[in-house]
mmCIF file of the N, C-alpha and C atoms, coordinates in Angstrom:
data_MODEL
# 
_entry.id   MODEL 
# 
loop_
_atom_site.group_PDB 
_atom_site.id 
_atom_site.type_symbol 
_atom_site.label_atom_id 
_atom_site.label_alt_id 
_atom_site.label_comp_id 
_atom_site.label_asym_id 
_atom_site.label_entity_id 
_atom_site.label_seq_id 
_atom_site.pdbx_PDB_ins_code 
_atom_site.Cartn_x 
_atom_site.Cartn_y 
_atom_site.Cartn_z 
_atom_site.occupancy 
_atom_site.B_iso_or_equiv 
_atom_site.pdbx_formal_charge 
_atom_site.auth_seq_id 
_atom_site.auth_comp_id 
_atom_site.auth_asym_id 
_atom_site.auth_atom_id 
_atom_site.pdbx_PDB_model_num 
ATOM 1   N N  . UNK A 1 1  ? 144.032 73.429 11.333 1.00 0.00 ? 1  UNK A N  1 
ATOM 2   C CA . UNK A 1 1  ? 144.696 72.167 11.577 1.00 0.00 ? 1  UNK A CA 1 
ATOM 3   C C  . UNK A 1 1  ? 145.312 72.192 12.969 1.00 0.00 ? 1  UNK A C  1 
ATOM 4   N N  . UNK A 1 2  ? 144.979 71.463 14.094 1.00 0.00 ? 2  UNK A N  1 
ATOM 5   C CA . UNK A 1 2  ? 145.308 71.418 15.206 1.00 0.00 ? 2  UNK A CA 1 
ATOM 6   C C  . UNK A 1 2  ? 146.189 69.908 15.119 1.00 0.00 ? 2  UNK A C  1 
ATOM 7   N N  . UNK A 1 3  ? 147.108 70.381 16.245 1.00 0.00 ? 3  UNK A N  1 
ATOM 8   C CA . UNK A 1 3  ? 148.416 68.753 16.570 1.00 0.00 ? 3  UNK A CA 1 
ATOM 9   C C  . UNK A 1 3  ? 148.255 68.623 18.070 1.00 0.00 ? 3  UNK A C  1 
ATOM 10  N N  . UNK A 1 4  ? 147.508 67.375 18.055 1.00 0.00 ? 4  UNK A N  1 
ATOM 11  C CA . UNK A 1 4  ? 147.314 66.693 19.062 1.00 0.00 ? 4  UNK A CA 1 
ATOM 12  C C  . UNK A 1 4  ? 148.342 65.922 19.533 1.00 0.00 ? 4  UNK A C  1 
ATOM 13  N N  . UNK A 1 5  ? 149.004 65.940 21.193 1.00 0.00 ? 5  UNK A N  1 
ATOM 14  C CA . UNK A 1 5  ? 149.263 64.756 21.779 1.00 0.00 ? 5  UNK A CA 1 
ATOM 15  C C  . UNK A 1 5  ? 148.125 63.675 21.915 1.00 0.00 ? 5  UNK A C  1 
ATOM 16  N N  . UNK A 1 6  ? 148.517 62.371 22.020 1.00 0.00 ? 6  UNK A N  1 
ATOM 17  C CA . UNK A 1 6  ? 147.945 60.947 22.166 1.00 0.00 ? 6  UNK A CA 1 
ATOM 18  C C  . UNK A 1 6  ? 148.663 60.441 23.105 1.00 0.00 ? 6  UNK A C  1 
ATOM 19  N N  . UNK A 1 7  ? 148.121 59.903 24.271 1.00 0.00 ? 7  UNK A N  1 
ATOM 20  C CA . UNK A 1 7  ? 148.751 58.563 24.706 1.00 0.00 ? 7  UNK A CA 1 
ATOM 21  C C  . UNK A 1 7  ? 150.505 58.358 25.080 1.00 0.00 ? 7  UNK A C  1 
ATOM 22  N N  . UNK A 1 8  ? 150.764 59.514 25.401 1.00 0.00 ? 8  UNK A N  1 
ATOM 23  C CA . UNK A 1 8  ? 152.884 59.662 25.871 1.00 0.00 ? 8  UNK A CA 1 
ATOM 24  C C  . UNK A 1 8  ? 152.735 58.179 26.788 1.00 0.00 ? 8  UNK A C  1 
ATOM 25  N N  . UNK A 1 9  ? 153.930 58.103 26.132 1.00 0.00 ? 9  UNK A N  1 
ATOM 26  C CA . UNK A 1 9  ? 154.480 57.139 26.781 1.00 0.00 ? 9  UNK A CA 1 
ATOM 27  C C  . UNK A 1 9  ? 155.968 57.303 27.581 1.00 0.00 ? 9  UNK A C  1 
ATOM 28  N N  . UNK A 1 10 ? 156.245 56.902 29.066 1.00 0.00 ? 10 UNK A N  1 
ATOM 29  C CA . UNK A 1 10 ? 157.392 56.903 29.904 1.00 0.00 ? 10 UNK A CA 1 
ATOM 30  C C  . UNK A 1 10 ? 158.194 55.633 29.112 1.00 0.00 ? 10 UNK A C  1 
ATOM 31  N N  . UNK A 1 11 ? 159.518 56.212 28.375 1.00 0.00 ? 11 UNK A N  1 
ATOM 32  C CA . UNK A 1 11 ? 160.403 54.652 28.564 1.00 0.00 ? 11 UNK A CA 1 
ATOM 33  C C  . UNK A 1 11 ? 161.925 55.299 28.978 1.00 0.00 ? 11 UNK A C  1 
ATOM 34  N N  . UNK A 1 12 ? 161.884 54.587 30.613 1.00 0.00 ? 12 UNK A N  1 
ATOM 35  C CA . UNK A 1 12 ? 163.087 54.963 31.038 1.00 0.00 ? 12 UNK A CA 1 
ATOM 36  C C  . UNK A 1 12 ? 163.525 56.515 31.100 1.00 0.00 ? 12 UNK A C  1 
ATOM 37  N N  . UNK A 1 13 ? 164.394 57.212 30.816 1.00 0.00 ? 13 UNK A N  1 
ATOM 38  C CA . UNK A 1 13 ? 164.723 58.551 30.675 1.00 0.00 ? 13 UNK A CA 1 
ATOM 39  C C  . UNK A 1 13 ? 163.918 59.250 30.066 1.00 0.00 ? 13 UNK A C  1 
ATOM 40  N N  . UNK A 1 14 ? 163.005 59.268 29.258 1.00 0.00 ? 14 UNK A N  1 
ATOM 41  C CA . UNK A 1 14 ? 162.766 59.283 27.772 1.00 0.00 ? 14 UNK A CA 1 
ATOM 42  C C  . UNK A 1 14 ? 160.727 59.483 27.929 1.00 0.00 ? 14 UNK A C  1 
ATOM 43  N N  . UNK A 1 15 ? 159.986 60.759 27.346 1.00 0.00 ? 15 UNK A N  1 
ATOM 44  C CA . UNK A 1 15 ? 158.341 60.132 27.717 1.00 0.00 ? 15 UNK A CA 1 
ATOM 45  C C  . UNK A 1 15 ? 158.306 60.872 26.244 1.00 0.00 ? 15 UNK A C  1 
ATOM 46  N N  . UNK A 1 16 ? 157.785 59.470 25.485 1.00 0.00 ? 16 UNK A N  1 
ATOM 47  C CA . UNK A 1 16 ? 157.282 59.719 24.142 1.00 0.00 ? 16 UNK A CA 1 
ATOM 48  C C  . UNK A 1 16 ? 155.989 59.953 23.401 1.00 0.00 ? 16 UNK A C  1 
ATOM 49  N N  . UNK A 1 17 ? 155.609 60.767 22.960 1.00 0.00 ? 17 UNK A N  1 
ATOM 50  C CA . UNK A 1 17 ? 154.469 61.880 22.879 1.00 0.00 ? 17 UNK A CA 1 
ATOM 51  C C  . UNK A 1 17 ? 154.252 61.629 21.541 1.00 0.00 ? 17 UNK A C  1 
ATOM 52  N N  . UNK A 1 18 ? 153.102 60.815 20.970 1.00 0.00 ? 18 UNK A N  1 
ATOM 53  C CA . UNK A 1 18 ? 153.045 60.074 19.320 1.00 0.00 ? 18 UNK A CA 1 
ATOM 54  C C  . UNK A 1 18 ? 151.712 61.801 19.317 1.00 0.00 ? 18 UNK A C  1 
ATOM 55  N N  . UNK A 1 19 ? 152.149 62.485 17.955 1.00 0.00 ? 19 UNK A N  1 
ATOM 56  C CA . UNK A 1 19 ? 151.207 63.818 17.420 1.00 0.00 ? 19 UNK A CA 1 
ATOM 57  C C  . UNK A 1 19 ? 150.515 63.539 16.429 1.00 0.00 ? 19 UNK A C  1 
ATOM 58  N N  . UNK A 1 20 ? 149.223 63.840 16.135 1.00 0.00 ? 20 UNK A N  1 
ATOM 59  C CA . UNK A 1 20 ? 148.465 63.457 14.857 1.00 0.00 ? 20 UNK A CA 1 
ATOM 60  C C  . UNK A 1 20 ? 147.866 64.795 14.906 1.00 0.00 ? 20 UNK A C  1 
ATOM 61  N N  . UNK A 1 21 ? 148.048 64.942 13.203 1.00 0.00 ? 21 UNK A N  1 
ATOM 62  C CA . UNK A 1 21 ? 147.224 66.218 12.834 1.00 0.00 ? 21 UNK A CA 1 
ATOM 63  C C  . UNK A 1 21 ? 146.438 65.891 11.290 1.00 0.00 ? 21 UNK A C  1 
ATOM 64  N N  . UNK A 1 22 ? 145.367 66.497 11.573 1.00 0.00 ? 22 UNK A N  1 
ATOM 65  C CA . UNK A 1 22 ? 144.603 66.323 10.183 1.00 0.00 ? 22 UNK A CA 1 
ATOM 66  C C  . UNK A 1 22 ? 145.352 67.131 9.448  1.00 0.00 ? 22 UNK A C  1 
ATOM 67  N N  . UNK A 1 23 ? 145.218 66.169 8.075  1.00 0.00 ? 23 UNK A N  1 
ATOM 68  C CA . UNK A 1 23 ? 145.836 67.235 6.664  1.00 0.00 ? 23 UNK A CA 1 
ATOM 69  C C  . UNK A 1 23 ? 144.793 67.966 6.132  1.00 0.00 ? 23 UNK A C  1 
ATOM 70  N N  . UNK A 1 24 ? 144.857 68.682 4.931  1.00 0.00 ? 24 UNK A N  1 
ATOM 71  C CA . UNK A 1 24 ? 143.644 69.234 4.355  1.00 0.00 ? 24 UNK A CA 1 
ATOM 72  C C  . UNK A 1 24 ? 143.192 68.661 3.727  1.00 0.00 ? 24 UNK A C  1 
ATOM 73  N N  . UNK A 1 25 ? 143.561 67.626 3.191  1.00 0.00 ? 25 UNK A N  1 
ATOM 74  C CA . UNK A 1 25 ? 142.872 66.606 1.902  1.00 0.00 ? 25 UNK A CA 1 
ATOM 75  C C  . UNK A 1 25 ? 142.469 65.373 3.281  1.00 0.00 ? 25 UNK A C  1 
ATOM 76  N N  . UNK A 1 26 ? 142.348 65.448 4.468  1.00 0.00 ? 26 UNK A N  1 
ATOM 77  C CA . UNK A 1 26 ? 141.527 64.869 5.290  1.00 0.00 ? 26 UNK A CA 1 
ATOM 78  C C  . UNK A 1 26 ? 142.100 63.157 6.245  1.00 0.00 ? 26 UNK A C  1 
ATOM 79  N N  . UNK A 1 27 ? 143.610 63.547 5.438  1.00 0.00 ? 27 UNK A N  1 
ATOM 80  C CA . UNK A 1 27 ? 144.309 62.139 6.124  1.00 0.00 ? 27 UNK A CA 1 
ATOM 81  C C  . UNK A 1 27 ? 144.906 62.724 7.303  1.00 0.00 ? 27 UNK A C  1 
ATOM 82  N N  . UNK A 1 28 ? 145.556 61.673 7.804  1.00 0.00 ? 28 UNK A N  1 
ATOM 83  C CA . UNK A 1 28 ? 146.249 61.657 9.302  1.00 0.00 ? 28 UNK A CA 1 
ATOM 84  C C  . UNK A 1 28 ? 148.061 62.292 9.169  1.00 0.00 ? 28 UNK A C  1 
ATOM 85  N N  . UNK A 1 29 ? 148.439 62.979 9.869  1.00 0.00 ? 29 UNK A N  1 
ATOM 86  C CA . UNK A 1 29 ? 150.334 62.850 9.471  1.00 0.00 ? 29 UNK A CA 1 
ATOM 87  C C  . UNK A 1 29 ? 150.395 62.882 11.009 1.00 0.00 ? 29 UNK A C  1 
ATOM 88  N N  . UNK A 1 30 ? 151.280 61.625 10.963 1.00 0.00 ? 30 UNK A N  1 
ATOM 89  C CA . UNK A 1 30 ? 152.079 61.846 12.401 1.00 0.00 ? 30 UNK A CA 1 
ATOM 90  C C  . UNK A 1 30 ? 153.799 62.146 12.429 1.00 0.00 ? 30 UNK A C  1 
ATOM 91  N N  . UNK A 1 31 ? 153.341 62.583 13.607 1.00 0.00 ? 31 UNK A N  1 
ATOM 92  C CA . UNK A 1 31 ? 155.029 63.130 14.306 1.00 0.00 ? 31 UNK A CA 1 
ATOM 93  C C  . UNK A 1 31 ? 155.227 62.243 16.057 1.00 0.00 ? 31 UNK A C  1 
ATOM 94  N N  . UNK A 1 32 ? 156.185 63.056 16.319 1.00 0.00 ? 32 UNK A N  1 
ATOM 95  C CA . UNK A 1 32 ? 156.653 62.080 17.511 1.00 0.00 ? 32 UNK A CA 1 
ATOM 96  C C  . UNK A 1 32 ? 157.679 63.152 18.402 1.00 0.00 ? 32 UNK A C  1 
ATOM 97  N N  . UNK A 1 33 ? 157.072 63.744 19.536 1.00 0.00 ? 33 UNK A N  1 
ATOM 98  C CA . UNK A 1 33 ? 158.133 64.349 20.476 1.00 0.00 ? 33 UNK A CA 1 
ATOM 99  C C  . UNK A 1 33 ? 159.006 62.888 21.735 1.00 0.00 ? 33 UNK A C  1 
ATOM 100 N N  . UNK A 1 34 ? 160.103 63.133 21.611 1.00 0.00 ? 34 UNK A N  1 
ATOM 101 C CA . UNK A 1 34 ? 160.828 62.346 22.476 1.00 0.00 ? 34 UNK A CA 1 
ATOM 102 C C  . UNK A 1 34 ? 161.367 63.736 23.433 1.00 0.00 ? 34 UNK A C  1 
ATOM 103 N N  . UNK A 1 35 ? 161.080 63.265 24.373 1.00 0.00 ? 35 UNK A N  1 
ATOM 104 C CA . UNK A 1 35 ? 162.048 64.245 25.631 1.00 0.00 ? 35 UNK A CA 1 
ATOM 105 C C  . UNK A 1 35 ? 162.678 63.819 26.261 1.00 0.00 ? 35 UNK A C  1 
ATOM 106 N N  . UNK A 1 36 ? 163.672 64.542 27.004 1.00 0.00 ? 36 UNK A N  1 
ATOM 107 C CA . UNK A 1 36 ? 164.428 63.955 28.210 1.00 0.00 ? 36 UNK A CA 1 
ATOM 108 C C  . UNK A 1 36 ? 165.000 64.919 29.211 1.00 0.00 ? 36 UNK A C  1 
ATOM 109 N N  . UNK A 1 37 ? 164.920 64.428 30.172 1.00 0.00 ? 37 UNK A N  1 
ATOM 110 C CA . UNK A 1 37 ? 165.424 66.264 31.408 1.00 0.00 ? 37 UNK A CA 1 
ATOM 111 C C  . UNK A 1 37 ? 164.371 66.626 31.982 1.00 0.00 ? 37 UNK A C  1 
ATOM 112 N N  . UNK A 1 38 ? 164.647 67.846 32.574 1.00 0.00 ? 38 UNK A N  1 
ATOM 113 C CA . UNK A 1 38 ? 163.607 67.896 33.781 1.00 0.00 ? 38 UNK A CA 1 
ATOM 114 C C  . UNK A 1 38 ? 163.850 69.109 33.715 1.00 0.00 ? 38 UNK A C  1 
ATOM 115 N N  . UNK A 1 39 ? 162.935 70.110 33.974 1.00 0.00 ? 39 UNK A N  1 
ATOM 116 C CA . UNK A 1 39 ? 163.270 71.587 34.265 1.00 0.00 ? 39 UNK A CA 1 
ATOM 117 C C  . UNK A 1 39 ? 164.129 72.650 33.121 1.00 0.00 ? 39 UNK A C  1 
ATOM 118 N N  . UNK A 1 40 ? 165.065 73.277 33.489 1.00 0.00 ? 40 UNK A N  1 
ATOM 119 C CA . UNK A 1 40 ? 165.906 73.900 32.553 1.00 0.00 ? 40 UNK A CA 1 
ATOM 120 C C  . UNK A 1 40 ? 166.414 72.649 31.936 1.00 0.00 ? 40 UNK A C  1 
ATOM 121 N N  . UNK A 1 41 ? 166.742 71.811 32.040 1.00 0.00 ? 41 UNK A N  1 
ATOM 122 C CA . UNK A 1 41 ? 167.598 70.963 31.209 1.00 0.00 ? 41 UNK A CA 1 
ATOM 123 C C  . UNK A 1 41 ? 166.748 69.856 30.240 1.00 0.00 ? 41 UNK A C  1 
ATOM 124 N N  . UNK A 1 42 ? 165.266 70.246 29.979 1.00 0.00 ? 42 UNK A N  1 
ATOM 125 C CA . UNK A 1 42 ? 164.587 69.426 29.268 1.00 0.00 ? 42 UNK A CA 1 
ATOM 126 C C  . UNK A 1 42 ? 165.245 69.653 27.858 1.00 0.00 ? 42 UNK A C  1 
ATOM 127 N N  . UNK A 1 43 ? 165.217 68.578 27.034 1.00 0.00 ? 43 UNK A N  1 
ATOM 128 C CA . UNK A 1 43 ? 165.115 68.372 25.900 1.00 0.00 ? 43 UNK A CA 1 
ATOM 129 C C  . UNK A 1 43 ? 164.137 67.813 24.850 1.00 0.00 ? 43 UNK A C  1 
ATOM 130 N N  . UNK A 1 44 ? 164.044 68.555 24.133 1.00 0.00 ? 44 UNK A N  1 
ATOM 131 C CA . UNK A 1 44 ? 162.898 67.720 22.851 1.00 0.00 ? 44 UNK A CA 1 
ATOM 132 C C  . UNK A 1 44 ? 163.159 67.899 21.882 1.00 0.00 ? 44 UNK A C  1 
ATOM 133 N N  . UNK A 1 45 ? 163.117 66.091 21.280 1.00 0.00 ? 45 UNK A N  1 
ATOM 134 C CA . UNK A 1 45 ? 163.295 66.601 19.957 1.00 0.00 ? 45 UNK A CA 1 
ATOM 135 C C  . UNK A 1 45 ? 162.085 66.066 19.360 1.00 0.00 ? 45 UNK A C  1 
ATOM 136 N N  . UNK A 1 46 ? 161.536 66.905 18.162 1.00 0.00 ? 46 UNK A N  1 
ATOM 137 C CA . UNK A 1 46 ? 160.683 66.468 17.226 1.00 0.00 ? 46 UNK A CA 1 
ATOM 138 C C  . UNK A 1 46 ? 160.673 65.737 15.937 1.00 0.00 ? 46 UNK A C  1 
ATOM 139 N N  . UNK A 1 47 ? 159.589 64.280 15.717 1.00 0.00 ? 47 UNK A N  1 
ATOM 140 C CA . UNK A 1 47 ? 160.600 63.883 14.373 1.00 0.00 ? 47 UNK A CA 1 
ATOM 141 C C  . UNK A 1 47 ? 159.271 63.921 13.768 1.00 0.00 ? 47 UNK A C  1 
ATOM 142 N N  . UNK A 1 48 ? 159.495 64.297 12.337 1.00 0.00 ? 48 UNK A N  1 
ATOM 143 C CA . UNK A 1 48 ? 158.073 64.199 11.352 1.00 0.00 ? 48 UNK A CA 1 
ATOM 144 C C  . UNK A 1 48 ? 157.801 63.749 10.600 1.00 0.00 ? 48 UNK A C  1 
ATOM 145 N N  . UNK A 1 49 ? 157.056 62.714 10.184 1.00 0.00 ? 49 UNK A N  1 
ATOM 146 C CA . UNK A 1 49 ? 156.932 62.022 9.030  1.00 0.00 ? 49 UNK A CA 1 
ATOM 147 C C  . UNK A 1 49 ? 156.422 62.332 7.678  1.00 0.00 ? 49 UNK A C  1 
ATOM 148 N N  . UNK A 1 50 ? 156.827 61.862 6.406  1.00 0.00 ? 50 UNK A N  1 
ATOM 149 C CA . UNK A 1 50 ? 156.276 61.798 5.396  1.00 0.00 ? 50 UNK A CA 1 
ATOM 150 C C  . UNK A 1 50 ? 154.678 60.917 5.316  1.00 0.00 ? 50 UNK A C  1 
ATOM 151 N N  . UNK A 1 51 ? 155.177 60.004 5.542  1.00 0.00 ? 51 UNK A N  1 
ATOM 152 C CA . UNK A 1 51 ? 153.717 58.835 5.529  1.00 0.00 ? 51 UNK A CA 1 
ATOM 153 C C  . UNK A 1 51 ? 152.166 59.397 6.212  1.00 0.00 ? 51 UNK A C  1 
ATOM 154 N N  . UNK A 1 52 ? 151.584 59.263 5.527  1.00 0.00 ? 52 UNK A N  1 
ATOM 155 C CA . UNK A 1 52 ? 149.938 59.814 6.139  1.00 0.00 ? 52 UNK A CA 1 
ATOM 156 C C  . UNK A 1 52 ? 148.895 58.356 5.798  1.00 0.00 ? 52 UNK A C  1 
ATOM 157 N N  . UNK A 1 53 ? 148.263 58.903 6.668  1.00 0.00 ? 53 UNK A N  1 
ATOM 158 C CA . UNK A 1 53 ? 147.526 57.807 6.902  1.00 0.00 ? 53 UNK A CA 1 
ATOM 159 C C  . UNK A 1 53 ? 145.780 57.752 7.028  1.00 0.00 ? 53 UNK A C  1 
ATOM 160 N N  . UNK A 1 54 ? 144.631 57.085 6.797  1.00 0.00 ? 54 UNK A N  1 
ATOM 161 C CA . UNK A 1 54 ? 143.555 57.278 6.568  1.00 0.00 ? 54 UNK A CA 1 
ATOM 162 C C  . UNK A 1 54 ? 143.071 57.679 8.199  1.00 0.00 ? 54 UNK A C  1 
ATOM 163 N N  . UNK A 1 55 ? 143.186 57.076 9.178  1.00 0.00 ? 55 UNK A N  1 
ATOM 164 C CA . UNK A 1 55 ? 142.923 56.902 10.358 1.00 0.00 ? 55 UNK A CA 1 
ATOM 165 C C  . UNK A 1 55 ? 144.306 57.666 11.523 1.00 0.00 ? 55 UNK A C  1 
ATOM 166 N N  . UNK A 1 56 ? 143.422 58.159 12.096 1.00 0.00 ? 56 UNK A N  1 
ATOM 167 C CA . UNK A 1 56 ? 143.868 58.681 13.903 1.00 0.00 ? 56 UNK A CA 1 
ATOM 168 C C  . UNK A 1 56 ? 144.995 57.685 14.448 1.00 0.00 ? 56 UNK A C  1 
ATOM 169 N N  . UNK A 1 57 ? 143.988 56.439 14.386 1.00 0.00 ? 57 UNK A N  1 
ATOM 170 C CA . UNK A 1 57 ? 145.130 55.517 15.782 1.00 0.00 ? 57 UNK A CA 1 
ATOM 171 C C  . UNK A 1 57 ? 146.020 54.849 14.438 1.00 0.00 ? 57 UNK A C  1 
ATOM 172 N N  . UNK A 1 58 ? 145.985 54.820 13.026 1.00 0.00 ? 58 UNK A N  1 
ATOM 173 C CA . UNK A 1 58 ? 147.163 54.025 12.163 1.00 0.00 ? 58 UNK A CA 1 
ATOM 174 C C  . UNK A 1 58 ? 148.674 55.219 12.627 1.00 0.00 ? 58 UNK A C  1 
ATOM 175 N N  . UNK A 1 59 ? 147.940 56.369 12.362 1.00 0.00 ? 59 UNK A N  1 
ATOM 176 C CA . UNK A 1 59 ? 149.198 57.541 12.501 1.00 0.00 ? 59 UNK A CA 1 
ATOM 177 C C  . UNK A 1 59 ? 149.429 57.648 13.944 1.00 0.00 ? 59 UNK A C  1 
ATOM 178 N N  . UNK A 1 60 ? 148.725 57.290 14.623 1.00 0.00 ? 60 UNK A N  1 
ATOM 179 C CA . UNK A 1 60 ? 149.421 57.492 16.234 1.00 0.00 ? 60 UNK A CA 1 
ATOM 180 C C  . UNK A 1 60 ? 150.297 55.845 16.456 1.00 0.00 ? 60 UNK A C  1 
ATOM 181 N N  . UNK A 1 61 ? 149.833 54.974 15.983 1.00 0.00 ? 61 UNK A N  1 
ATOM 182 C CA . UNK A 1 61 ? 150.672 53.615 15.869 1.00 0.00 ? 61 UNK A CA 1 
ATOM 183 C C  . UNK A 1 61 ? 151.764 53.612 15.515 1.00 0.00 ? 61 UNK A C  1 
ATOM 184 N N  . UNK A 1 62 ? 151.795 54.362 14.198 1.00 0.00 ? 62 UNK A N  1 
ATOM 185 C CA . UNK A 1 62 ? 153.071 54.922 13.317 1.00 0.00 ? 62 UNK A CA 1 
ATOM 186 C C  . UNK A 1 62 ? 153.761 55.425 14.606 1.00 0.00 ? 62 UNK A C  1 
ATOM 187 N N  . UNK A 1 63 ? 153.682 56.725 14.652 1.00 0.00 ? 63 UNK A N  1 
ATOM 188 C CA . UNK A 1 63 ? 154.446 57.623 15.633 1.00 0.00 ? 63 UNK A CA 1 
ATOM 189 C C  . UNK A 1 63 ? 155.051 56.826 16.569 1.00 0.00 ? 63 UNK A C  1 
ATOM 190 N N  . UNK A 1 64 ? 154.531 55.817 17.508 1.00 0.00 ? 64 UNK A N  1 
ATOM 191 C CA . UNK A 1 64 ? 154.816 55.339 18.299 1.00 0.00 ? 64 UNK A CA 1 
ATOM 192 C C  . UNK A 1 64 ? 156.116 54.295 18.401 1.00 0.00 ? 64 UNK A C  1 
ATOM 193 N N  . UNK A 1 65 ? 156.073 53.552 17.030 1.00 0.00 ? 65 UNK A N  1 
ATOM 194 C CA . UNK A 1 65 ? 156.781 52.774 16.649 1.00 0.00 ? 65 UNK A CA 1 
ATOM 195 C C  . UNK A 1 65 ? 157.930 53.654 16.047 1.00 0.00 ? 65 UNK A C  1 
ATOM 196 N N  . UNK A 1 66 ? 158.031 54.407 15.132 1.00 0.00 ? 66 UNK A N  1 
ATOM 197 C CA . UNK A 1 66 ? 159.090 55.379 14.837 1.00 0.00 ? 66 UNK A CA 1 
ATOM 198 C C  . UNK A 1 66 ? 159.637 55.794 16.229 1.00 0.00 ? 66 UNK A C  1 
ATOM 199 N N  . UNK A 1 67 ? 159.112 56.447 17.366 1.00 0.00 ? 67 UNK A N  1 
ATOM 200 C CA . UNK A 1 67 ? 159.717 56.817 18.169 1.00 0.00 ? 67 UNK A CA 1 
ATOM 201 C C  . UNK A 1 67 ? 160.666 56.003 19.390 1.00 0.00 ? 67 UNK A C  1 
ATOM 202 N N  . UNK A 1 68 ? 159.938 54.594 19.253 1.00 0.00 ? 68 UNK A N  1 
ATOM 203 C CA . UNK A 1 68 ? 160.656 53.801 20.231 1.00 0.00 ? 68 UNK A CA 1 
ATOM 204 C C  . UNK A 1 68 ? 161.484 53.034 19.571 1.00 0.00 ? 68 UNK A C  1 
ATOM 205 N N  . UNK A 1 69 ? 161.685 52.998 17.855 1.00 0.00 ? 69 UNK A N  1 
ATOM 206 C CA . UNK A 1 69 ? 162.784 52.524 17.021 1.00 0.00 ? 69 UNK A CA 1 
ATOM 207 C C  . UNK A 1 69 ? 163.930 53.667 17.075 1.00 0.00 ? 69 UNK A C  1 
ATOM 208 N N  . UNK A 1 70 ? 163.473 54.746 16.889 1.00 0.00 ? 70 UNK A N  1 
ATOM 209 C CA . UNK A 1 70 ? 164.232 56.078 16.901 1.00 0.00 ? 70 UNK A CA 1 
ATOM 210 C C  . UNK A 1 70 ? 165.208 55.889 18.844 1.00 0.00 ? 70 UNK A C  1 
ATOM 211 N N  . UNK A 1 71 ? 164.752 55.838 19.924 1.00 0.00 ? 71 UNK A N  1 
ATOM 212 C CA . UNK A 1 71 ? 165.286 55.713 20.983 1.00 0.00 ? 71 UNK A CA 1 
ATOM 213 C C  . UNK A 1 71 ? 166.479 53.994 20.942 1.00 0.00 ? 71 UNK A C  1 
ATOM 214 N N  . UNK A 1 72 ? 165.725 53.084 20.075 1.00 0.00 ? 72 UNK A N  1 
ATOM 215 C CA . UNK A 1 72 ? 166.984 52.139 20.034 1.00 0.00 ? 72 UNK A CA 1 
ATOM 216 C C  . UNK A 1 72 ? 168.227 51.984 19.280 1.00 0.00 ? 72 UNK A C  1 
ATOM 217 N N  . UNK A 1 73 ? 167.749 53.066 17.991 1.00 0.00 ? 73 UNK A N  1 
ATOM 218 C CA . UNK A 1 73 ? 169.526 53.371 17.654 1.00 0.00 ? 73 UNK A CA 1 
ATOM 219 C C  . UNK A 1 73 ? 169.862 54.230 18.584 1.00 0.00 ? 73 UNK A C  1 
ATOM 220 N N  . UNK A 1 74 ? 169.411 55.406 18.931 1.00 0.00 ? 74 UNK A N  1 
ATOM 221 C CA . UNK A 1 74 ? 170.336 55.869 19.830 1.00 0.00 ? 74 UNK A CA 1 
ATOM 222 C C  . UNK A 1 74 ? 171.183 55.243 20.950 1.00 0.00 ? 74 UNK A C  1 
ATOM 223 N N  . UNK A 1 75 ? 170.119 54.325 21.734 1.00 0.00 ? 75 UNK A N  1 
ATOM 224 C CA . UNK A 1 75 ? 171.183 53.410 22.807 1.00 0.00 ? 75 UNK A CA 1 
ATOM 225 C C  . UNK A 1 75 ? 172.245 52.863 22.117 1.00 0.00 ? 75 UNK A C  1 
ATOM 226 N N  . UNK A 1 76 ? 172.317 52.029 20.675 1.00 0.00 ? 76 UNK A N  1 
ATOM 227 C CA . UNK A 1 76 ? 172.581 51.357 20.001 1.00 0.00 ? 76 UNK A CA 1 
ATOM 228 C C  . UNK A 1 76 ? 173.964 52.038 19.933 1.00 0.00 ? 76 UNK A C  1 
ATOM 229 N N  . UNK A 1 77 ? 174.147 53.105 19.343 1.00 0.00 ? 77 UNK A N  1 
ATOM 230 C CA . UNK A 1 77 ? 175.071 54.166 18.515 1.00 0.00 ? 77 UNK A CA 1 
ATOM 231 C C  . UNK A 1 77 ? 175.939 54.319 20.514 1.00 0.00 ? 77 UNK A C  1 
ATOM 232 N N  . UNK A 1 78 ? 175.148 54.814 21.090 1.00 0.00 ? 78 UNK A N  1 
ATOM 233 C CA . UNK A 1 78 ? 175.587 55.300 22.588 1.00 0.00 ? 78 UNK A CA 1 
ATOM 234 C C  . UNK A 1 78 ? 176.491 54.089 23.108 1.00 0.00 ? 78 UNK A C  1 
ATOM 235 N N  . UNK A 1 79 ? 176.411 52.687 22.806 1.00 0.00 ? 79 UNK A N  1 
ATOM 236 C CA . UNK A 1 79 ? 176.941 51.274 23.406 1.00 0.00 ? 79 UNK A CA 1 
ATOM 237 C C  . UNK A 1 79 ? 178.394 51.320 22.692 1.00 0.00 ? 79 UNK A C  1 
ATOM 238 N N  . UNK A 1 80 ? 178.085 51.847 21.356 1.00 0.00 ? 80 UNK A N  1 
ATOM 239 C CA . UNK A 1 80 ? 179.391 51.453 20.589 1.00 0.00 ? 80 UNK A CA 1 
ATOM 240 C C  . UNK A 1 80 ? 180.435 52.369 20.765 1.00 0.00 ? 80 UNK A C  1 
# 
């Protein structure tokens, strides 16, 4: 079982990296690296989902959307 990056995306501080890996029963599970920093001071965090999916790009869609919902509470939480 190999975990592929797809398609990172730059938003602002932030380059979001949607992961798809085949399961053994042959569906999709995605995850989602968010980073931020540069050098020694990079950060990543990894988030992983329950939900699997029949198809590649449904679980990289997933990921994508989890991850750029995941970056707007944080601003969200950060404002208040």
């Amino acid at each position: 079982m190999t975990l592929e990056s797809e398609h990172s995306l730059n938003l602002g501080n932030y380059l979001v990296s949607p992961l798809v890996r085949r399961t053994e029963g042959g569906r999709y599970a995605p995850s989602v690296s968010i980073r931020s920093g540069r050098g020694t001071s990079t950060h990543d965090r990894v988030l992983r989902f329950h939900a699997r999916f029949d198809d590649r790009d449904g679980a990289r869609a997933y990921a994508v959307e989890q991850g750029i919902a995941w970056l707007g509470r944080m601003s969200q939480s950060q404002r208040s």
